[in-house]
N, C-alpha and C positions, 0 to 999 in steps of 0.2 A: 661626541656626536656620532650617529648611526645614518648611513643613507639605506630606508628602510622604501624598496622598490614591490611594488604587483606586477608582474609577468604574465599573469594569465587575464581570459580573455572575460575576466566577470569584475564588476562593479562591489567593494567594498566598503565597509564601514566600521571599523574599529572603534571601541571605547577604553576611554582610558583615562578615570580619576571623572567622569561625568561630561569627558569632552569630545563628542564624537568626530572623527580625524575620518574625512572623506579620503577613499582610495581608488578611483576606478582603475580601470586596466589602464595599465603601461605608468602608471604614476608613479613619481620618486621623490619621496620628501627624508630630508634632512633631521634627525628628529633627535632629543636628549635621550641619552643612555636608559635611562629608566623606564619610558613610555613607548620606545623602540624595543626593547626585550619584554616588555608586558604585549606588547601587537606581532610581535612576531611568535611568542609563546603562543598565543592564543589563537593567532592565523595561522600560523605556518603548516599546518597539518593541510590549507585553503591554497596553499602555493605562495603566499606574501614571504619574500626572504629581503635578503639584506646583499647593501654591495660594498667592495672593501677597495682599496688600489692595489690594481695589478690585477681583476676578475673581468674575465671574459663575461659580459651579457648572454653571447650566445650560449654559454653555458651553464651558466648559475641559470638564467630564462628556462633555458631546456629542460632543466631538473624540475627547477618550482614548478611548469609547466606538470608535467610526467604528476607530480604531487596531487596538485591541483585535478588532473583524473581521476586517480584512483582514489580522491575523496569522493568528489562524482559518483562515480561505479557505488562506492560501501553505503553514500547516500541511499539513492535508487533500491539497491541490493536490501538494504536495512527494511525499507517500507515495503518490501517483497515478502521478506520473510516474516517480520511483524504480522502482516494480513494473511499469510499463509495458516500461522498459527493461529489466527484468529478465526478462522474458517473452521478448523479443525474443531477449535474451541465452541462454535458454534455461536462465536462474538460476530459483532456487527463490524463491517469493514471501516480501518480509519482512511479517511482521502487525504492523499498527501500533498502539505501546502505546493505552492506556484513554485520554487523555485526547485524541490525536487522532479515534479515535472517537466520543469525545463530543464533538467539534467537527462534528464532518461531518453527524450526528446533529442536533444543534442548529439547522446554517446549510441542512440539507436536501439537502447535497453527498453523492453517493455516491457511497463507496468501492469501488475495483476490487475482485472479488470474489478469493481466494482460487484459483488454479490448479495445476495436478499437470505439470508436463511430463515427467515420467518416464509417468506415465499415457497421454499422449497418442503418444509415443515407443512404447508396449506394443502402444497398438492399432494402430498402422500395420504393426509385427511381425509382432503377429498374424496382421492382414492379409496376409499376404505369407504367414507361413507355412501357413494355410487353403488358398491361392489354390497355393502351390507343391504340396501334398497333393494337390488335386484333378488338378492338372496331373500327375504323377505317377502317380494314379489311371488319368488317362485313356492317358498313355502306357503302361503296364501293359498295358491293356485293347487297346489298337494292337495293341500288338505279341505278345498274343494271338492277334489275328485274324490279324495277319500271318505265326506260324506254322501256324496250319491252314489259310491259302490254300498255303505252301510245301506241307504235308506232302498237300494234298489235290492237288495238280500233280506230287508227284513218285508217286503211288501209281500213276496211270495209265499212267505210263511205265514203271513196273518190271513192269506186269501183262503186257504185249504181247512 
């Protein structure tokens, strides 16, 4: 048997063979060898470790704890850079579910904000098309002028 403890300050849920083993914070269960090394494989990177006789909490805690961040952080960090690239890419931004959020939140890390590139694509359009109208406008207005300079050169010459 494994006393297989959560030290950190988040709410878990391990599976293991179809049976999900609630874990919130500070929780320590007692668990068989095999389902204790399948949740701790697969948590521990989350800060869930194990306690043995003769381990200090405050220390084994303190570690899992430390763990337990810098998942946090690579969390956070990941959907940073994900949408970074994807900006770039000229893909549409993915929102990142609630519980990353509430990491970034927590460790003070802030998330890239939300962007539109189809929005930014419109207004450069726009642009262009405002700027071609005017230009248009003004050739219009030329070439106005440039028929009543013709018609005002040729009147003088059909009079004589």
């Amino acid at each position: 048997m494994i006393l297989v403890w959560n030290p950190t300050n988040e709410d878990m849920a391990p599976v293991y063979q179809g049976r999900v083993y609630s874990f919130p914070s500070g929780h320590k269960e007692e668990m068989e060898d095999a389902c204790a090394k399948h949740i701790l494989t697969a948590f521990g990177q989350r800060g869930i470790t194990f306690l043995k006789y003769g381990d200090t909490e405050d220390d084994i805690g303190s570690k899992a704890r430390k763990i337990n961040r810098e998942f946090k952080i690579r969390q956070v960090e990941t959907y940073n850079q994900t949408n970074e690239g994807r900006k770039t890419q000229g893909a549409s931004y993915l929102t990142p579910p609630a519980m990353v959020r509430k990491y970034a939140e927590e460790l003070g890390i802030a998330l890239n904000q939300p962007y539109v590139v189809r929005d930014k694509e419109r207004e450069a359009s726009d642009a262009l098309v405002a700027e071609n109208k005017e230009l248009k406008s003004r050739l219009s207005a030329l070439e106005g002028m440039l028929q009543k300079l013709i018609d005002q050169n040729e009147k003088p010459s059909r009079g004589r």
